[in-house]
C-alpha positions in Angstrom: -6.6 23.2 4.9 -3.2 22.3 5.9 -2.4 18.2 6.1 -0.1 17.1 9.2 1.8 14.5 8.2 4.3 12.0 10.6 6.9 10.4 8.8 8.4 7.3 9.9 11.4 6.9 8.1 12.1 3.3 9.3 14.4 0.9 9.2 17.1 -0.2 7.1 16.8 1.2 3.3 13.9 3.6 4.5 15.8 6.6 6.2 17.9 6.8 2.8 15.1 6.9 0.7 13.3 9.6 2.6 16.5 11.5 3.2 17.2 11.8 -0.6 13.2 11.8 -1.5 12.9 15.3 0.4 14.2 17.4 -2.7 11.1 16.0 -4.7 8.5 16.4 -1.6 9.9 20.3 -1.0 9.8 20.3 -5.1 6.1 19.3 -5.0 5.1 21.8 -2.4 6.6 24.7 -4.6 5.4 24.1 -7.6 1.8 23.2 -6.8 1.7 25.8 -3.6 0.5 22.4 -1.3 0.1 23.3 2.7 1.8 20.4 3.9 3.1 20.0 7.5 6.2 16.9 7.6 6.9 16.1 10.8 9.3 13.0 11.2 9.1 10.7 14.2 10.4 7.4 15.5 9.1 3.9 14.9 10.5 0.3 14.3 13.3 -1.8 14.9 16.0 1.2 15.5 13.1 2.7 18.1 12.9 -0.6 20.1 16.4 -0.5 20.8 16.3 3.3 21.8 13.4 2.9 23.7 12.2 -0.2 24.4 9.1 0.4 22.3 8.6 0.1 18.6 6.2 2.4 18.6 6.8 4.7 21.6 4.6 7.0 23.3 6.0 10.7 21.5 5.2 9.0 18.3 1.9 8.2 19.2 0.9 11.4 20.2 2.6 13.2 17.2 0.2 10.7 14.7 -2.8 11.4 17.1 -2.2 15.3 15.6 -1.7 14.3 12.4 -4.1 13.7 9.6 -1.9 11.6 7.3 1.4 8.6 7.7 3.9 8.7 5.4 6.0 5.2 6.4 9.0 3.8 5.4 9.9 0.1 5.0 10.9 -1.2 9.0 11.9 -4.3 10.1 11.1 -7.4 12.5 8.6 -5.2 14.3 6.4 -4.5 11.0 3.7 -6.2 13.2 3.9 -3.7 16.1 4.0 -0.9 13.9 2.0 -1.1 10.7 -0.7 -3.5 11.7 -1.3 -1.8 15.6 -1.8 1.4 13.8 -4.5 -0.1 10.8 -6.0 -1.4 14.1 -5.5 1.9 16.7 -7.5 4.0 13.8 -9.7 1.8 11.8 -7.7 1.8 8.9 -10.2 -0.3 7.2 -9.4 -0.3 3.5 -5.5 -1.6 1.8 -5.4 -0.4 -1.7 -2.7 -2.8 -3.1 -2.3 -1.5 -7.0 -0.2 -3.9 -8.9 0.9 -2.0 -12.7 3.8 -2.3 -15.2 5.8 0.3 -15.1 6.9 1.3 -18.5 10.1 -0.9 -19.7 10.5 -3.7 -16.8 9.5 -6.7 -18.6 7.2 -9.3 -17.3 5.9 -12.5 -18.8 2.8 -10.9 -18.9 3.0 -7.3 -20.9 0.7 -4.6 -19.0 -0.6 -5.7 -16.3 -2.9 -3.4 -13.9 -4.8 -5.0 -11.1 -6.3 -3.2 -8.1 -6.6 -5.3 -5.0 -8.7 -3.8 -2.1 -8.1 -5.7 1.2 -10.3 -5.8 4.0 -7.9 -3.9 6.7 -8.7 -4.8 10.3 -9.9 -8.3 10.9 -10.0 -11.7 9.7 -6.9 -14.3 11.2 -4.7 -10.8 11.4 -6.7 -9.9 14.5 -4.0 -11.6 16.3 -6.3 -13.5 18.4 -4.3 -16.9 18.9 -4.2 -19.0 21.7 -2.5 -21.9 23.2 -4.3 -23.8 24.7 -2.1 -27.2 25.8 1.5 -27.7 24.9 0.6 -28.9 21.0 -2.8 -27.2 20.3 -3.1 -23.7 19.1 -6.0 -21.8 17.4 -6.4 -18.7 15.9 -10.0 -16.8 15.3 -10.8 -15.5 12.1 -13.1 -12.9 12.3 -15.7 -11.6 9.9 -18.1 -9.3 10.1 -20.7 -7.9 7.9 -20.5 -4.4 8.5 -16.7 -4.5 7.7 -17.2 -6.5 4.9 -20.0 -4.0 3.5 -18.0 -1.5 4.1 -14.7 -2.8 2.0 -17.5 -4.0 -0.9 -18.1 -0.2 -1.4 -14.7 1.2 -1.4 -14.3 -1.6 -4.3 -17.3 0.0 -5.8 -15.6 3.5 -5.5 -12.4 2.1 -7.3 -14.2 0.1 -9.8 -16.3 2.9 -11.0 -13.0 4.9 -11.8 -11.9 2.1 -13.7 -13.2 -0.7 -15.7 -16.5 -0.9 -13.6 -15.3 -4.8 -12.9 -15.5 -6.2 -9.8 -14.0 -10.5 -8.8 -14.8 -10.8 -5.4 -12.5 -13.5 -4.1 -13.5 -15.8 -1.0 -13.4 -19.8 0.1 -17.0 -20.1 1.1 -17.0 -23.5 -0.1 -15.0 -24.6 2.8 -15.0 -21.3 5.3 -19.1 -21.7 4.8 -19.8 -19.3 7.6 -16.8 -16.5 8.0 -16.1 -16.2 4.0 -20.0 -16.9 3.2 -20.8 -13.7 5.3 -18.0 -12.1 2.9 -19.5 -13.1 0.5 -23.0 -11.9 1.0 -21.8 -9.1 2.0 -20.2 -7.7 -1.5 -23.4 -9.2 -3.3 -25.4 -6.7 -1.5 -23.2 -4.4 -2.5 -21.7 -5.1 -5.6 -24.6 -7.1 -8.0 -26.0 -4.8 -10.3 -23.9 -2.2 -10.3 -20.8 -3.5 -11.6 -19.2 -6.4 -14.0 -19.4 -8.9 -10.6 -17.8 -12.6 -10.4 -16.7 -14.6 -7.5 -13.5 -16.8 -7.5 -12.5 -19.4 -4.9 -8.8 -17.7 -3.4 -7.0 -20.8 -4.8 -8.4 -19.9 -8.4 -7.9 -16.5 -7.9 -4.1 -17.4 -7.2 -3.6 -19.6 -10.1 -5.6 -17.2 -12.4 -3.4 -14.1 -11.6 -0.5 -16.5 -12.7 -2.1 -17.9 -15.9 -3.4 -14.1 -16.9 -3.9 -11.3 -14.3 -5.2 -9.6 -17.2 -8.5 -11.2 -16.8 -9.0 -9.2 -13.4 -9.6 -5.5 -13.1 -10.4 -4.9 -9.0 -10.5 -7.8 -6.9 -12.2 -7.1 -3.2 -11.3 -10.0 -0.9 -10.5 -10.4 3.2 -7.9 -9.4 5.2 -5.1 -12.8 4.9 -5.9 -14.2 1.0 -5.6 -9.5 0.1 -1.7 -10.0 1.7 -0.9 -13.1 -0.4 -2.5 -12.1 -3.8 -1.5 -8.6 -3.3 2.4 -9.8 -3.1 1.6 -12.4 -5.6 0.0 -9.3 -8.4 3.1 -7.2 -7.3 5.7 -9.7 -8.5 3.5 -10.6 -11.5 3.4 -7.0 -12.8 7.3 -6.7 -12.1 8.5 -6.5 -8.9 7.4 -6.0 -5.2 10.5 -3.9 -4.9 8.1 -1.4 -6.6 4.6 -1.5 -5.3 3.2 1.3 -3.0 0.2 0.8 -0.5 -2.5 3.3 1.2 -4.3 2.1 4.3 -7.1 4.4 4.3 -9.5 5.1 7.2 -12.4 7.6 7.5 -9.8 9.7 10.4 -6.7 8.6 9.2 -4.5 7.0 6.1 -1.1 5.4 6.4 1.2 5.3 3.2 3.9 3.1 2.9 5.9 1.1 0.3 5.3 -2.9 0.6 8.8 -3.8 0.2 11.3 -5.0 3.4 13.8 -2.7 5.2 16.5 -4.7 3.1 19.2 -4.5 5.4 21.6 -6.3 3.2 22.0 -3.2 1.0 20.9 -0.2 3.4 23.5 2.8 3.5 24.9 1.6 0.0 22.9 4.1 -2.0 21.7 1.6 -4.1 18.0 1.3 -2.9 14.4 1.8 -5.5 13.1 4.5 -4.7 9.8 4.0 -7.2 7.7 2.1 -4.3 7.8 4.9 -1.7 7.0 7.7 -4.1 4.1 6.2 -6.0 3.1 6.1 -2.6 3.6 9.5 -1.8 1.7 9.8 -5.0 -1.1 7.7 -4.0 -1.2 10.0 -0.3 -1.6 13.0 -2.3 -4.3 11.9 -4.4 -6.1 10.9 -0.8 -5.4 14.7 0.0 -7.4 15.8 -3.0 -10.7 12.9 -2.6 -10.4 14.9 1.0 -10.0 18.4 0.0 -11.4 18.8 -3.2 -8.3 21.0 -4.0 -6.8 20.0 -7.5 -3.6 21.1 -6.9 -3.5 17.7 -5.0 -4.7 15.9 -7.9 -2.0 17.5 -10.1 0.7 17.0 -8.0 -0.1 13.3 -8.1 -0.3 13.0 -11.3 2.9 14.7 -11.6 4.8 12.8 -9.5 3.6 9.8 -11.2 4.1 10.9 -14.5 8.0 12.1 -13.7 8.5 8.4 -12.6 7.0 6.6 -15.9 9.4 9.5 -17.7 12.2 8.0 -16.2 11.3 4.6 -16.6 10.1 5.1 -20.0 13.7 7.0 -20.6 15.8 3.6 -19.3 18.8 5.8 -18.4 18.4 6.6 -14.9 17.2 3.3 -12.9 18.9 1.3 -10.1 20.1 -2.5 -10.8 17.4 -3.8 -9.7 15.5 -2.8 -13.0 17.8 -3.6 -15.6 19.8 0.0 -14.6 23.7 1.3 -12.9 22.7 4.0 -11.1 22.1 4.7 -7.8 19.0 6.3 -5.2 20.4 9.7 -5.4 20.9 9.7 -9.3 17.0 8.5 -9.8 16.0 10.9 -7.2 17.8 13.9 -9.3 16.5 12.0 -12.6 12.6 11.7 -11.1 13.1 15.7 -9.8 14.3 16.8 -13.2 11.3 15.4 -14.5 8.6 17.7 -12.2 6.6 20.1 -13.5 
């Protein structure tokens, strides 16, 4: 089968990155003979302005075609992009990995956590409300069938890993919303896995005292964003975490980072978070296909990255190097095989 991809190169840093990250996607199809359609398309901050829509209609009907997003970082409209599109196709399931890359100290050595968010409701429904001049509410939403169904994608991580499941809620307080949670991954999760629950404040101050002490944590839709930033910046940066929002129709790829207008068009932009994602898409294209040349040219790309890392001679400032994108894009390529 051939995947259709639409790229949204974004905002700010993100049309430089893709730009100079093509040579390592066209490297990637040659060498592992991949049937992969790119088509790039509009969306963001720059596509308001042009159009008065962040995400506007010839977009939307390119990404109805496609199977797969491959997203850049955009700007103030992150909300009208990224979290309308989780919604528009049930993107149900956020894999947040947070891992050391080789040689970027952290006060924590290696550290590799796997966060899987509940995707499309909770307070991120966006259902607020005024309702006088100085009262406003918001509706958290939880369901059971959701929350089921993010308990057994957990299970599906957690059984390629360390079989270890923390299960992070506030039941104690959200009895009702968080308590339906947290029956939910019980039914699930006992039995089959190491299972725990933590209270969200615990689970915060535990990733801080030793994130080593959690392998996949499975949690709702608002405390997954916070501890997924938080185990991003513990395990080195959130410059350089990817992110898959993965759907039964449809999966969006995208690094977590910020369009970082303050150094966009310098050259000096990571390129690490938007490739491990690309890596993270292609693995998605082999669970789907059953085609290891998917498989392998994941593992490739992801390997050619730790090589560079693991080298020390070709990083950008941001990780204790002087070069810029385009020389770690050339590095990371020289690396494929």
């Amino acid at each position: 089968m051939t995947f259709r991809i639409a790229v949204i190169p974004g905002d700010g840093v993100g049309p430089e990155i893709f730009f100079e990250s093509k040579k390592i996607l066209g490297r990637l199809i040659e060498n592992y003979n991949l049937d992969l359609e790119l088509i790039e398309v509009e969306a963001g901050d720059s596509a308001l302005a042009k159009y008065g829509e962040a995400l506007p209609k010839q977009t939307l009907k390119t990404i109805e075609k496609s199977d797969m997003i491959l997203k850049g970082p955009v700007g103030e409209t992150a909300m009208d992009v990224v979290v309308k599109l989780r919604q528009m196709y049930e993107m149900y399931a956020n894999i947040r990995p947070a891992k050391s890359l080789p040689g970027v100290q952290t006060k924590y050595g290696e550290v590799d956590v796997l966060i899987v968010r509940e995707n499309t409701e909770d307070l991120y429904k966006g259902m607020e409300y005024q309702l006088t001049e100085d009262v406003a509410v918001g509706m958290k939403v939880i369901t059971y069938k959701a929350s089921r169904r993010i308990a057994e994608v957990a299970l599906e991580m957690a059984q390629r890993r360390k079989k270890k499941v923390t299960c992070v809620h506030k039941s104690n307080v959200m009895r009702v919303t968080d308590g339906l949670f947290a029956k939910a991954c019980r039914s699930v999760l006992l039995g089959k896995v190491q299972y725990n629950e933590m209270y969200v404040d615990a689970a915060a101050a535990n990733l801080v005292k030793d994130p080593n002490m959690f392998d996949v944590i499975v949690t709702t839709n608002m405390y997954g964003d916070i501890l997924s930033d938080e185990a991003a910046q513990i395990a080195g940066s959130l410059g350089l975490a990817p992110s898959a929002n993965i759907g039964d129709n449809k999966s969006l790829f995208e690094p977590v980072h910020g369009a970082a207008f303050d150094i966009a068009g310098k050259g000096v932009v990571n390129p690490t978070a938007f490739l491990l994602s690309v890596s993270m898409m292609l693995d998605r294209m082999y669970q789907l296909s059953d085609q290891e040349k998917y498989r392998l040219a994941s593992n490739a790309l992801t390997e050619a990255i730790y090589n560079v890392y693991r080298e020390g001679k070709s990083l950008t400032k941001d990780v204790g190097g002087s070069v810029g994108l385009k020389e770690m894009i050339d590095a990371i390529y020289s690396k494929l095989t």
